[in-house]
Backbone and ligand atoms as CSV (ligand in chain L), in Angstrom:
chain,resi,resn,atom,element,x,y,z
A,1,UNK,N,N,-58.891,92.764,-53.651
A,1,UNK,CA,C,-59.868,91.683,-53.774
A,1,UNK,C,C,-61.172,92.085,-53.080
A,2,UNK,N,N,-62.213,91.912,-53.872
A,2,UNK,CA,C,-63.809,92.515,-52.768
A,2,UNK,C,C,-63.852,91.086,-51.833
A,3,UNK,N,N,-64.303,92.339,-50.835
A,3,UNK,CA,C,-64.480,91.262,-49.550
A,3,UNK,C,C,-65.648,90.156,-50.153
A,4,UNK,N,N,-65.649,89.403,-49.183
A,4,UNK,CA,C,-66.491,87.931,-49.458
A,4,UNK,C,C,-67.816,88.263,-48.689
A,5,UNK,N,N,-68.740,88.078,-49.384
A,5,UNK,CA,C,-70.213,88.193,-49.240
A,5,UNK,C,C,-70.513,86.919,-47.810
A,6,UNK,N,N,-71.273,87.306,-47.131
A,6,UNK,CA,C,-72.019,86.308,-46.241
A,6,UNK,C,C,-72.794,86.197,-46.693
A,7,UNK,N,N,-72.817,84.375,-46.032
A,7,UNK,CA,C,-73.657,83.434,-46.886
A,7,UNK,C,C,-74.790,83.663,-45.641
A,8,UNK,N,N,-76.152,83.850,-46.026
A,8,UNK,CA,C,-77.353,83.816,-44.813
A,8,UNK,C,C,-78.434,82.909,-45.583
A,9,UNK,N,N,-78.684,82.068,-44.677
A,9,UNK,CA,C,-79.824,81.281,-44.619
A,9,UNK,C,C,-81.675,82.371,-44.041
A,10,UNK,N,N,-82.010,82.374,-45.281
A,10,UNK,CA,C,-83.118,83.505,-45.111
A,10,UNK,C,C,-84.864,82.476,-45.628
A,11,UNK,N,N,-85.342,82.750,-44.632
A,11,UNK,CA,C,-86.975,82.714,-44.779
A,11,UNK,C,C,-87.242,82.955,-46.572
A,12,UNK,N,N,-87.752,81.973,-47.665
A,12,UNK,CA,C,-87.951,82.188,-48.885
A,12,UNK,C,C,-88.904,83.073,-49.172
A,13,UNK,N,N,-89.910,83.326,-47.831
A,13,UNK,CA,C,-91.318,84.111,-48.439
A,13,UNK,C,C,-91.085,85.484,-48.038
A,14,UNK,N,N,-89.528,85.757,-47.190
A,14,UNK,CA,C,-89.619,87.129,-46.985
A,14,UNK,C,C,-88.783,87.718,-48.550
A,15,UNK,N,N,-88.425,86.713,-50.008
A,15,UNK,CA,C,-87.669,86.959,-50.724
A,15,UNK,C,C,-88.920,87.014,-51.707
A,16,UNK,N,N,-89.849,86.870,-51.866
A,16,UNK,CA,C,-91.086,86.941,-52.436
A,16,UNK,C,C,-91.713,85.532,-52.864
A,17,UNK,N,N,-90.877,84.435,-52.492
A,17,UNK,CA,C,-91.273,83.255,-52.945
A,17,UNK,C,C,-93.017,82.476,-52.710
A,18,UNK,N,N,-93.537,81.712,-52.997
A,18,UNK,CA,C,-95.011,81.878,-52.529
A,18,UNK,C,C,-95.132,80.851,-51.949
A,19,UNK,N,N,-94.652,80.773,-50.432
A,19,UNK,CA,C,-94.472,79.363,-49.724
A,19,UNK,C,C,-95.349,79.752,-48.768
A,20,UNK,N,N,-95.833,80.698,-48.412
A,20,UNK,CA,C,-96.543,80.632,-46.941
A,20,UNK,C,C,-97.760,79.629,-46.935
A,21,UNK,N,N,-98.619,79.809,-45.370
A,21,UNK,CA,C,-99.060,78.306,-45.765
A,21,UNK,C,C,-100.960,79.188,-46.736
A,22,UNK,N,N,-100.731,80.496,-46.992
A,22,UNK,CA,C,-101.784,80.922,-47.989
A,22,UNK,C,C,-101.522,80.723,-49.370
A,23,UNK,N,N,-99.914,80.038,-49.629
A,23,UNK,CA,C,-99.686,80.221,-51.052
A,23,UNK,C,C,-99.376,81.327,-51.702
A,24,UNK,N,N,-99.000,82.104,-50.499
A,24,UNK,CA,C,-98.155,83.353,-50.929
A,24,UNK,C,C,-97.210,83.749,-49.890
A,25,UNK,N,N,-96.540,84.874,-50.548
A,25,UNK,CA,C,-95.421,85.505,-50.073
A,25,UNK,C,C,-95.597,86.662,-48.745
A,26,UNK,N,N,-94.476,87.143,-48.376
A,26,UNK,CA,C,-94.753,87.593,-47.585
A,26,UNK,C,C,-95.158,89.299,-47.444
A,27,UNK,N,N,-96.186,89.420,-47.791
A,27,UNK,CA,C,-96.517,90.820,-48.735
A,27,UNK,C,C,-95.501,91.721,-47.874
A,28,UNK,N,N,-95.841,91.964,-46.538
A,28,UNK,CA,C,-95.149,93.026,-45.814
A,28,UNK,C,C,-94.278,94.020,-46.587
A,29,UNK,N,N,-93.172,93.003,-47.473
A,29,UNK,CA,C,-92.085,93.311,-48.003
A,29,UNK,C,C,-92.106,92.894,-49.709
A,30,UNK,N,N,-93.356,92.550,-49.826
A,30,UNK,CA,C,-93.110,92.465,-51.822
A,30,UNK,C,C,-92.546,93.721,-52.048
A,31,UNK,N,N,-92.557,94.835,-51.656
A,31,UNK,CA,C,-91.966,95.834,-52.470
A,31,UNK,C,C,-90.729,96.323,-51.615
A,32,UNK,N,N,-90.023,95.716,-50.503
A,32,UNK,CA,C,-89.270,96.448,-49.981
A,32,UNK,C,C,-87.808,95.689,-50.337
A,33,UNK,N,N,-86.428,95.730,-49.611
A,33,UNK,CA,C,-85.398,95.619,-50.299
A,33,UNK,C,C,-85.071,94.162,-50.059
A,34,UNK,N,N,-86.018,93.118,-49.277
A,34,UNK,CA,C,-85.975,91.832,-49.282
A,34,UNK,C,C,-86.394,91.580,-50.909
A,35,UNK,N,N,-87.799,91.833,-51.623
A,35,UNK,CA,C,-87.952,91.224,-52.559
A,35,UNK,C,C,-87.295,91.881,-53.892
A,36,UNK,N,N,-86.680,93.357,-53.868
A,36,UNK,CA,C,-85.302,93.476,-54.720
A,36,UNK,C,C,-84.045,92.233,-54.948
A,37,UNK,N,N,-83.590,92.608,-56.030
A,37,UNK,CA,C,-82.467,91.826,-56.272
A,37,UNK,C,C,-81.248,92.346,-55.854
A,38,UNK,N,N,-81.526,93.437,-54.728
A,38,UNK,CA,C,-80.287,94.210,-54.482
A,38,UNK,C,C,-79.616,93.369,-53.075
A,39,UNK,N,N,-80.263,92.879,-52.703
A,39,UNK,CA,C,-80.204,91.920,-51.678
A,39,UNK,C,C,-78.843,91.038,-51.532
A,40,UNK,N,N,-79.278,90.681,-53.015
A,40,UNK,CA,C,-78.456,89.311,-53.413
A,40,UNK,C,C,-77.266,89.970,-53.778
A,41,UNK,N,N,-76.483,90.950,-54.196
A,41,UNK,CA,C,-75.574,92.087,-54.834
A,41,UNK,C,C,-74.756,91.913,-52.779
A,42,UNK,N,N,-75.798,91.837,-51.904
A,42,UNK,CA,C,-74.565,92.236,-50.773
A,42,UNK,C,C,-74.690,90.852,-49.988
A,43,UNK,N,N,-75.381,89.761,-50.432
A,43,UNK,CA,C,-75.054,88.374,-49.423
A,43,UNK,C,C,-75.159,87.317,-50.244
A,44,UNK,N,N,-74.777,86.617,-49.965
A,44,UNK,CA,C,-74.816,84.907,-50.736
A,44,UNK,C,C,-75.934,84.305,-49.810
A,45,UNK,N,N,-77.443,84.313,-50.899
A,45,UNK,CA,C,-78.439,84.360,-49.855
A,45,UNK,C,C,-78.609,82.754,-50.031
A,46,UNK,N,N,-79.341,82.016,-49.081
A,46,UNK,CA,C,-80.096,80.616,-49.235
A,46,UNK,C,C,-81.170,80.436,-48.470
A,47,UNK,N,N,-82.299,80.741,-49.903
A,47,UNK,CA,C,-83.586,80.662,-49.220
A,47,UNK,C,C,-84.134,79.297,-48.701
A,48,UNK,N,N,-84.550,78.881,-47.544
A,48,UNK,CA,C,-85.146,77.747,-47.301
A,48,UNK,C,C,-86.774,78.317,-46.664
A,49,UNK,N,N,-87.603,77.300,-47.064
A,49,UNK,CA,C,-89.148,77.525,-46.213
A,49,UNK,C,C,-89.081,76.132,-45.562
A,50,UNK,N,N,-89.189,75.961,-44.352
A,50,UNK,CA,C,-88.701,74.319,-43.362
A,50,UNK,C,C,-90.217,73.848,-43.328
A,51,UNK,N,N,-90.947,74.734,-43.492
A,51,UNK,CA,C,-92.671,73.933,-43.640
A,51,UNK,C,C,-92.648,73.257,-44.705
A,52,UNK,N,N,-92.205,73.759,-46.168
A,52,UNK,CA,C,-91.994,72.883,-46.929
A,52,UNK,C,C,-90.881,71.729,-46.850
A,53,UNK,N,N,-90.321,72.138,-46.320
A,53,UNK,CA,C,-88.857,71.163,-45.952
A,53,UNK,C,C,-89.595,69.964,-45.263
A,54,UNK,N,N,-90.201,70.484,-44.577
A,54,UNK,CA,C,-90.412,69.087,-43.572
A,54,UNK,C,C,-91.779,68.706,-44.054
A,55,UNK,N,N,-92.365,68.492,-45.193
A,55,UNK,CA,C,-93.160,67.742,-46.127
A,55,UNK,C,C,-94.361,68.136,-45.926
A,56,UNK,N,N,-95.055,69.580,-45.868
A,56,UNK,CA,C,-96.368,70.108,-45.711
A,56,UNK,C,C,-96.492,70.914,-46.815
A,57,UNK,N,N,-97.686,70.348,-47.805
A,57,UNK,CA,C,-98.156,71.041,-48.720
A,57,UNK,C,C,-98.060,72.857,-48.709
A,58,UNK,N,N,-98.684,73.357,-49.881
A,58,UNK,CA,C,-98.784,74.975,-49.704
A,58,UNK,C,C,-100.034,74.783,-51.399
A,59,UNK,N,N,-100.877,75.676,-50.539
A,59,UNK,CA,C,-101.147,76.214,-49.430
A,59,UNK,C,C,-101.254,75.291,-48.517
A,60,UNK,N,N,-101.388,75.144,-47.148
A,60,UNK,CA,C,-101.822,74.239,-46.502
A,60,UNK,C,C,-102.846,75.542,-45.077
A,61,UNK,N,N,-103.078,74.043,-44.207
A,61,UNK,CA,C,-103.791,74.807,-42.927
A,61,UNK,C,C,-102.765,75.174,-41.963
A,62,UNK,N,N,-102.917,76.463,-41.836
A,62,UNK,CA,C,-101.685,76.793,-40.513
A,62,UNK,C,C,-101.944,76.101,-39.222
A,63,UNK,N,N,-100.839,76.334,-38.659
A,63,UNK,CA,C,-100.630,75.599,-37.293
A,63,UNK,C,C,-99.782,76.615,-36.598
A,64,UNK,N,N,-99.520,76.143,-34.909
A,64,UNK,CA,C,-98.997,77.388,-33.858
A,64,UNK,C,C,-98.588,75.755,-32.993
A,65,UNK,N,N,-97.892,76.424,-32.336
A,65,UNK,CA,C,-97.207,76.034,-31.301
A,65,UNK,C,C,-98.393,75.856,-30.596
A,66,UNK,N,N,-98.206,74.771,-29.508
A,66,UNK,CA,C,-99.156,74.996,-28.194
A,66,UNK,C,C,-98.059,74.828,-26.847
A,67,UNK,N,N,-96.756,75.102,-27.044
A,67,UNK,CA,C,-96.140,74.859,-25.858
A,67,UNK,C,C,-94.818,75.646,-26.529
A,68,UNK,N,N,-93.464,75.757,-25.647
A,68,UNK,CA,C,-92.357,76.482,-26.397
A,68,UNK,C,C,-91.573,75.435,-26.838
A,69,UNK,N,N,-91.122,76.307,-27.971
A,69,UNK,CA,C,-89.991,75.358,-28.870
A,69,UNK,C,C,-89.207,74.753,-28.318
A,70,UNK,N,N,-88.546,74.886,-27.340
A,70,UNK,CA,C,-87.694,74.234,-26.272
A,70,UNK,C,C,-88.262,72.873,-26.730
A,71,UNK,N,N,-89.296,73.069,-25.982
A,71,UNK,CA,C,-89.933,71.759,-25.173
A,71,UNK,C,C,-90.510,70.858,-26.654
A,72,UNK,N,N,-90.766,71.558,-27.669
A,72,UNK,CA,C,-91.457,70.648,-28.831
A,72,UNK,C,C,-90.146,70.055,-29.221
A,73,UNK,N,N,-88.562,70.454,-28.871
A,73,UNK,CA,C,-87.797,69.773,-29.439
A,73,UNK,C,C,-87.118,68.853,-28.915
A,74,UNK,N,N,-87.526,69.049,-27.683
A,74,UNK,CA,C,-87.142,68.040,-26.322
A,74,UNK,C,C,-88.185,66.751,-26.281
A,75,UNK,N,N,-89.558,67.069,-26.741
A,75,UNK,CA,C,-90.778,66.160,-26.809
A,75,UNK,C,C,-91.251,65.866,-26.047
A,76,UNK,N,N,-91.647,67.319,-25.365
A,76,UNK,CA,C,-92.583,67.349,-24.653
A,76,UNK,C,C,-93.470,68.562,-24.831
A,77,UNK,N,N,-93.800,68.410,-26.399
A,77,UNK,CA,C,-94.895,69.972,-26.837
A,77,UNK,C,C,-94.863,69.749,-27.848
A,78,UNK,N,N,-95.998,69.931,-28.601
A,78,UNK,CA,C,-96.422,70.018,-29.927
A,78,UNK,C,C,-96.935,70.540,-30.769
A,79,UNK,N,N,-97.147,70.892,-31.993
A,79,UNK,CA,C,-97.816,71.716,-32.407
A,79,UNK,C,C,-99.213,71.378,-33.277
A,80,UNK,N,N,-100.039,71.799,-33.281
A,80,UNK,CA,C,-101.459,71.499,-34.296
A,80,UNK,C,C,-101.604,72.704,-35.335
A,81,UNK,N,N,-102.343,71.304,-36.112
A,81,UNK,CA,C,-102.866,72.694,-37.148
A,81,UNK,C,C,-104.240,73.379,-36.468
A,82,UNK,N,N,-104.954,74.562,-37.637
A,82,UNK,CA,C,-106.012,74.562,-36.997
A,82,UNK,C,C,-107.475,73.530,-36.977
A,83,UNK,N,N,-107.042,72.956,-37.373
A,83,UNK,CA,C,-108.370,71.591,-37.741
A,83,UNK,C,C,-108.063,70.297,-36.572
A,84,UNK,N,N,-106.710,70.507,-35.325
A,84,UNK,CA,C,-106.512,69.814,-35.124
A,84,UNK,C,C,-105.370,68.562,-35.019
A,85,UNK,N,N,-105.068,68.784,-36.101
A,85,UNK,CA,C,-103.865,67.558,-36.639
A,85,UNK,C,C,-102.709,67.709,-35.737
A,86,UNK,N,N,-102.082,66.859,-35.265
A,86,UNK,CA,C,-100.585,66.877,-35.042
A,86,UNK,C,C,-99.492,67.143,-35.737
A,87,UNK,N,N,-99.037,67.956,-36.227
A,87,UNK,CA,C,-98.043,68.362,-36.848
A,87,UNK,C,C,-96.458,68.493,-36.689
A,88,UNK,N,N,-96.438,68.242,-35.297
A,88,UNK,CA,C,-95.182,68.263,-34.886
A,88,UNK,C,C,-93.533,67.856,-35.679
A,89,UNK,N,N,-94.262,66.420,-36.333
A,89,UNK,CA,C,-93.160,66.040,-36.461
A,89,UNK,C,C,-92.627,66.727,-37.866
A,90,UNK,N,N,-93.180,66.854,-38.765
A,90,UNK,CA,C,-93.076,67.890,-39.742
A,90,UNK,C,C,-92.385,69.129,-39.605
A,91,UNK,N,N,-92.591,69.995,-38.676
A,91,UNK,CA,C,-91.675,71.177,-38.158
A,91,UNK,C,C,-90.577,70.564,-37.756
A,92,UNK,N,N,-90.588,69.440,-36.980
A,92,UNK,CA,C,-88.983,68.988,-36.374
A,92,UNK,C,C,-88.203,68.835,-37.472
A,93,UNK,N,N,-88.718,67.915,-38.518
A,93,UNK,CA,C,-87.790,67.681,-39.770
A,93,UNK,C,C,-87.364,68.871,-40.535
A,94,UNK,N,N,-88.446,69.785,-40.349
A,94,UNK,CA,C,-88.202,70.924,-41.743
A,94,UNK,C,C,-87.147,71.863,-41.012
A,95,UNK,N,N,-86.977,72.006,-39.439
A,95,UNK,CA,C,-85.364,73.040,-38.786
A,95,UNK,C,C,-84.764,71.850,-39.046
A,96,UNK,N,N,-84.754,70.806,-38.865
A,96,UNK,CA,C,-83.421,69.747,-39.135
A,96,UNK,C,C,-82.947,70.046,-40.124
A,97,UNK,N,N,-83.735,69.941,-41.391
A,97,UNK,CA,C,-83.256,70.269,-42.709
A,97,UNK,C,C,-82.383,71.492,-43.060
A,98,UNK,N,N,-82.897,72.940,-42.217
A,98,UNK,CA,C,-82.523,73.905,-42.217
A,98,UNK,C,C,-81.067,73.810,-41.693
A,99,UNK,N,N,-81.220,73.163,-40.694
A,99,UNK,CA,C,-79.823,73.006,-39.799
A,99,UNK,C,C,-78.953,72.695,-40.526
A,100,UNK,N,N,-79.315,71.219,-41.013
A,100,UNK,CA,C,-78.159,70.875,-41.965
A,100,UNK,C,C,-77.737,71.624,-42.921
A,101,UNK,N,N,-78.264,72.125,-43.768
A,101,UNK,CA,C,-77.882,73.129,-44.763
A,101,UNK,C,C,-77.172,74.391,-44.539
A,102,UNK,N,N,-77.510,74.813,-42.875
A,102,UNK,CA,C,-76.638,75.807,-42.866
A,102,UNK,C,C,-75.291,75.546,-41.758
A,103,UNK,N,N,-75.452,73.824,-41.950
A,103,UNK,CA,C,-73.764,73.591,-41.320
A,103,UNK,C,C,-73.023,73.360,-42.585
A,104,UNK,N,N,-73.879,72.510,-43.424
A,104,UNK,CA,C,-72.966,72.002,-44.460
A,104,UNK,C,C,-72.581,73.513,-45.649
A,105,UNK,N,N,-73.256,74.354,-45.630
A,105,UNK,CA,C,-72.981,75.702,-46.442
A,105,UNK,C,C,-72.189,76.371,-45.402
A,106,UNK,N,N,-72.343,76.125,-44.430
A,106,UNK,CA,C,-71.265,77.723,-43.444
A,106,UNK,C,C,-72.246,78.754,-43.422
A,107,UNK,N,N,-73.151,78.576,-43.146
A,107,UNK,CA,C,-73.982,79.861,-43.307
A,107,UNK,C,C,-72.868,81.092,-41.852
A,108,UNK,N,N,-73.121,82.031,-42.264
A,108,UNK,CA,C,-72.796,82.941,-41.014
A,108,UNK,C,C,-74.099,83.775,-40.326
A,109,UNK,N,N,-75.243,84.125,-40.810
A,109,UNK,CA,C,-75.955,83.903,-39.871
A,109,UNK,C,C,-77.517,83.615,-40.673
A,110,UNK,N,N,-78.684,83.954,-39.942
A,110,UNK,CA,C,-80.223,83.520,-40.768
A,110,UNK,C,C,-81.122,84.341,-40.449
A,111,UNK,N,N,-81.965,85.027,-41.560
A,111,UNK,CA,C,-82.254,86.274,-41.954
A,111,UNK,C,C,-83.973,85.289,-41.430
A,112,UNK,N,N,-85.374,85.444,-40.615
A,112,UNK,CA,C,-86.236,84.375,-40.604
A,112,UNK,C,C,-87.564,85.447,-40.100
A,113,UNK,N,N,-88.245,84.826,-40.939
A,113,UNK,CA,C,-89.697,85.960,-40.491
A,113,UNK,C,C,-90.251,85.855,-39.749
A,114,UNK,N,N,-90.379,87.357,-38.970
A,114,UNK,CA,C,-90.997,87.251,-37.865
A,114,UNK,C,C,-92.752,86.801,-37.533
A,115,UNK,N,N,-92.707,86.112,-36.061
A,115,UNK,CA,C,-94.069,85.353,-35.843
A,115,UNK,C,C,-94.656,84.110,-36.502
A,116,UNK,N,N,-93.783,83.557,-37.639
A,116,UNK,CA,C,-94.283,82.162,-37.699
A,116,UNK,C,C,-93.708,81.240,-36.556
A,117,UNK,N,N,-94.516,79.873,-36.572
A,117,UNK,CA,C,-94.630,79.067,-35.956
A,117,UNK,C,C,-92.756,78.345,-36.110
A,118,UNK,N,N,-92.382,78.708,-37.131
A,118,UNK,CA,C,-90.988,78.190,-37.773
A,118,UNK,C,C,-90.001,79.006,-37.846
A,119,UNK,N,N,-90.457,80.020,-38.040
A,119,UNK,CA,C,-89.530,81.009,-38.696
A,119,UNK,C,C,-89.279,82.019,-37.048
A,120,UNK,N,N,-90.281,82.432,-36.635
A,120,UNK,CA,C,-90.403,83.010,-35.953
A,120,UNK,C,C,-88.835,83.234,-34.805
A,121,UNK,N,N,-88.555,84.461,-34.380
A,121,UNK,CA,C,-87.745,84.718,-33.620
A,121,UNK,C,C,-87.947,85.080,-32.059
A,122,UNK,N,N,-89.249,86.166,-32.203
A,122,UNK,CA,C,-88.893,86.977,-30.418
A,122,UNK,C,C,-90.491,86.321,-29.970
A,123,UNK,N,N,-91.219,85.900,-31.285
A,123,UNK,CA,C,-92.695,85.793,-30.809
A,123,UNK,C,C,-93.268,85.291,-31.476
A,124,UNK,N,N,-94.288,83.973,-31.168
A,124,UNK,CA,C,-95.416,83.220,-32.270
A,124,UNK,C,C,-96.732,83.213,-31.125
A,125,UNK,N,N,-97.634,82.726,-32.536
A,125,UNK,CA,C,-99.123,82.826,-32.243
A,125,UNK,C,C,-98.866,81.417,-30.704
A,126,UNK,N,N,-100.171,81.673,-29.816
A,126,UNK,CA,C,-100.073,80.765,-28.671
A,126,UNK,C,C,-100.779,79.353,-28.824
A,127,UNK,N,N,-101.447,79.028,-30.035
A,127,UNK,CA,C,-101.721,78.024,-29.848
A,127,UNK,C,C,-103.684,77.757,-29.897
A,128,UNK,N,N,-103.739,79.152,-30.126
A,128,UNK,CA,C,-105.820,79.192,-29.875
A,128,UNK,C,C,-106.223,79.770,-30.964
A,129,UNK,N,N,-105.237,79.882,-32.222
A,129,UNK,CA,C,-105.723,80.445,-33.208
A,129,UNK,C,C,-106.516,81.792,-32.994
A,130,UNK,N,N,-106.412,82.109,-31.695
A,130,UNK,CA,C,-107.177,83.775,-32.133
A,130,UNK,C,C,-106.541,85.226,-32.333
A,131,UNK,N,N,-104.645,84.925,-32.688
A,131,UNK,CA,C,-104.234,86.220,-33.099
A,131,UNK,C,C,-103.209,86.658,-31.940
A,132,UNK,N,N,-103.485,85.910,-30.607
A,132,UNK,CA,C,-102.672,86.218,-29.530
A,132,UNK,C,C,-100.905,85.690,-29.353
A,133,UNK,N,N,-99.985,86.951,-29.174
A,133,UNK,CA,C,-98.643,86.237,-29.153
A,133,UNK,C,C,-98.063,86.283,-28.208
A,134,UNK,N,N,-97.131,84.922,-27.730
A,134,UNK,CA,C,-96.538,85.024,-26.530
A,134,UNK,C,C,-94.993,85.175,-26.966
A,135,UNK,N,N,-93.966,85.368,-25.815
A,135,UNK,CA,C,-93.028,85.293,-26.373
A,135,UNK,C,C,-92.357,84.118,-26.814
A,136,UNK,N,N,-91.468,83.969,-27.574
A,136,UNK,CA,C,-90.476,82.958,-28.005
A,136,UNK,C,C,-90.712,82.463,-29.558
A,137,UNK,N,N,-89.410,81.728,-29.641
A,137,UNK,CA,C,-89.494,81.520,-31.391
A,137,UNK,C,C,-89.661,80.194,-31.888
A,138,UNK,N,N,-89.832,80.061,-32.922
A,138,UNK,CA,C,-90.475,79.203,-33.531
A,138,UNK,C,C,-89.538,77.549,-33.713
A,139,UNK,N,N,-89.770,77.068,-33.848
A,139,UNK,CA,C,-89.566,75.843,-33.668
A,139,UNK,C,C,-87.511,75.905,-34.975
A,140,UNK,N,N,-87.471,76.476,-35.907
A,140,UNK,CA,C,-86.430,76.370,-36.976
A,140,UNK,C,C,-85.588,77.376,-36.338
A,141,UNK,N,N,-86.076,78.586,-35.743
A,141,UNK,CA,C,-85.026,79.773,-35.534
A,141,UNK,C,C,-84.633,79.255,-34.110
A,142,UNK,N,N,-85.001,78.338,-33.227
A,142,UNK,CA,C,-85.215,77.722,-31.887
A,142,UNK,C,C,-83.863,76.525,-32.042
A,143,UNK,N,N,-83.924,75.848,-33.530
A,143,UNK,CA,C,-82.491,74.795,-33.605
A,143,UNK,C,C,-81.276,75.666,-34.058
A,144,UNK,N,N,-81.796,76.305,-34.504
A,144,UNK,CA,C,-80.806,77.582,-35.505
A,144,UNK,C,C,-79.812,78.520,-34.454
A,145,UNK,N,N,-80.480,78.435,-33.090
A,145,UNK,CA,C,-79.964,79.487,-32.207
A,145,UNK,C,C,-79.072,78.312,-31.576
A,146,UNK,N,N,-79.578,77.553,-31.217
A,146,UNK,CA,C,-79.025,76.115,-30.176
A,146,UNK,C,C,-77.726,75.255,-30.781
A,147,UNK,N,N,-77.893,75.613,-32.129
A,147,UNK,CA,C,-76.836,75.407,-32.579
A,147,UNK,C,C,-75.777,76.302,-33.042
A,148,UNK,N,N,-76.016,77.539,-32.023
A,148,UNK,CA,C,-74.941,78.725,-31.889
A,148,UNK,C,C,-74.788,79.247,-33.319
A,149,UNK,N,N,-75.885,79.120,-34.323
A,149,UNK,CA,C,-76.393,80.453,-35.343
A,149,UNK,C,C,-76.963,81.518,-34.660
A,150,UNK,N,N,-76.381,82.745,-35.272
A,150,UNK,CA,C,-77.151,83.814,-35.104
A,150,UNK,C,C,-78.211,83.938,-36.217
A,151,UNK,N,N,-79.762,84.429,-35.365
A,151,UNK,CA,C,-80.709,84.876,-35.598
A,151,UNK,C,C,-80.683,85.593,-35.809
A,152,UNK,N,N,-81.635,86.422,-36.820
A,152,UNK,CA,C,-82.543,88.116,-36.674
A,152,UNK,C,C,-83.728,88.052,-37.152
A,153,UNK,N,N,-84.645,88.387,-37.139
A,153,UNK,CA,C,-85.676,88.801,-38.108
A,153,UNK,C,C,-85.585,89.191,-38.804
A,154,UNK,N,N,-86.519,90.098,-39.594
A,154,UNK,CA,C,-86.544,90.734,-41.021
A,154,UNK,C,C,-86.467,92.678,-40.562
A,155,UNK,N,N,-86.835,92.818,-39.568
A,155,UNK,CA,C,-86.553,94.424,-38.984
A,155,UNK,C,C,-84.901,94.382,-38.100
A,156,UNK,N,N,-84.949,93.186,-37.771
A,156,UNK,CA,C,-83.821,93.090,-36.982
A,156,UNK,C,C,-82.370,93.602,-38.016
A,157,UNK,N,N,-82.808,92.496,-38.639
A,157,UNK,CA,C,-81.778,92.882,-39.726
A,157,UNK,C,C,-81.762,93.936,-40.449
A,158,UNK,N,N,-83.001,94.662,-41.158
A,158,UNK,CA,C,-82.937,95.832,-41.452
A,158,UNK,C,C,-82.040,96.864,-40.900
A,159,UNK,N,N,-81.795,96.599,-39.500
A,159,UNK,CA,C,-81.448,98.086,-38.503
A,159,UNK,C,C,-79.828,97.534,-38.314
A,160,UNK,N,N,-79.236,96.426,-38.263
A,160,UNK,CA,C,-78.258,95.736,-38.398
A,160,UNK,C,C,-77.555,96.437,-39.945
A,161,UNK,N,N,-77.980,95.760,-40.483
A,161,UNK,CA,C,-77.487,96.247,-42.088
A,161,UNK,C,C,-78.290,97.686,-42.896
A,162,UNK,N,N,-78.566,98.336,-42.524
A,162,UNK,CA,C,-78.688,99.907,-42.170
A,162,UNK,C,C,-77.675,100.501,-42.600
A,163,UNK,N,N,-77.758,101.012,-43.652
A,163,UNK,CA,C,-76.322,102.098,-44.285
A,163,UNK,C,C,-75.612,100.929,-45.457
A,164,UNK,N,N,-76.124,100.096,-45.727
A,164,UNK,CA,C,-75.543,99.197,-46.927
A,164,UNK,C,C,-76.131,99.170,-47.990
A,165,UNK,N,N,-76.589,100.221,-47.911
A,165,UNK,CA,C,-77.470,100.401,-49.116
A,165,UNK,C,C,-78.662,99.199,-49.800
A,166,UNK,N,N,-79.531,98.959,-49.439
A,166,UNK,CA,C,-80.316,97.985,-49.529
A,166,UNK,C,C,-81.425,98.691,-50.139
A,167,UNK,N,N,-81.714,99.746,-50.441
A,167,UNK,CA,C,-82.426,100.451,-50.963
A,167,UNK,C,C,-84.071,100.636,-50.502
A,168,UNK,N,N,-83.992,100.581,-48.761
A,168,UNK,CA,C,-84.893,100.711,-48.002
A,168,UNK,C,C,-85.941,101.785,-47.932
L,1,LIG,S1,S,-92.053,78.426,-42.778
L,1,LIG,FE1,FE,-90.787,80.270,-42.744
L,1,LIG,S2,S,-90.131,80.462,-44.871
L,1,LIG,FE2,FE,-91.872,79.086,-44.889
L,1,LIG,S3,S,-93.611,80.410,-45.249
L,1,LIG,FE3,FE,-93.421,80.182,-43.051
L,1,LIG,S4,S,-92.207,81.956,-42.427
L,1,LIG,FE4,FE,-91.934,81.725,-44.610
């Protein structure tokens, strides 16, 4: 019997989908073995984007953290766009959403791109819009961990699944 594929809850724009908040994908990897279909041949993938999840247009205006995810989920930190806006509660809903989906699927772990405000794992923008990153992750990979999912990024995982032929 072939073994059973893991199911991973993966970032949609690192799969080429055009969710970012430019209305596109995540070029880095349009041509690498995320936006292949070879992908899907070794996991039972489920793409979610939680910015869209949690009811923010695309394209839309980006936003950053101004405090750590911890604390935006505890409520005491929030995040803005760059024009300003409060956005917070929008990111809270869109990892909720994520969450749920990868209790109610069994996900085994979540594949999430690195440096967004959501997605993000080891590091996001600080909050001044000028390019600067501090450490820690983003508000979705932040419920995702807390609820004893394993994380990786998109290199993380690369070096993880390394020799599976992914056609890197
Ligand atoms: S929220 Fe995550 S999935 Fe959506 S565009 Fe940003 S990094 Fe990609």
């Amino acid at each position: 019997m072939a073994a059973e594929r893991k199911r991973v809850i993966i970032s949609a724009c690192l799969l080429g989908v055009n969710c970012n908040y430019k209305g596109s994908a995540s070029a880095d990897y349009l041509q690498g073995p995320f936006f292949s279909g070879r992908l899907a041949e070794k996991f039972e993938l489920i793409p979610v984007c939680p910015e869209q999840l949690g009811g923010m247009s695309t394209p839309r205006i980006p936003s950053e953290l101004t405090a750590k995810a911890g604390e935006v989920i505890s409520g005491s930190g929030k995040l803005v766009s760059r024009e300003g806006a409060d956005v917070t509660a929008c990111f809270l809903k869109g990892g909720a959403e994520v969450l749920r989906m990868a209790r109610l699927l069994r996900a085994d772990f979540a594949v999430l791109k690195s440096r967004s405000p959501s997605c993000g794992k080891k590091n996001v923008y600080d909050g001044t819009f000028s390019g600067v990153l501090v450490e820690g992750p983003g508000i979705t990979a932040q419920m995702l961990m807390d609820a004893g999912f394993m994380v990786c990024d998109e290199l993380e995982f690369l070096e993880l699944f390394d020799g599976t032929d992914l056609g890197v």
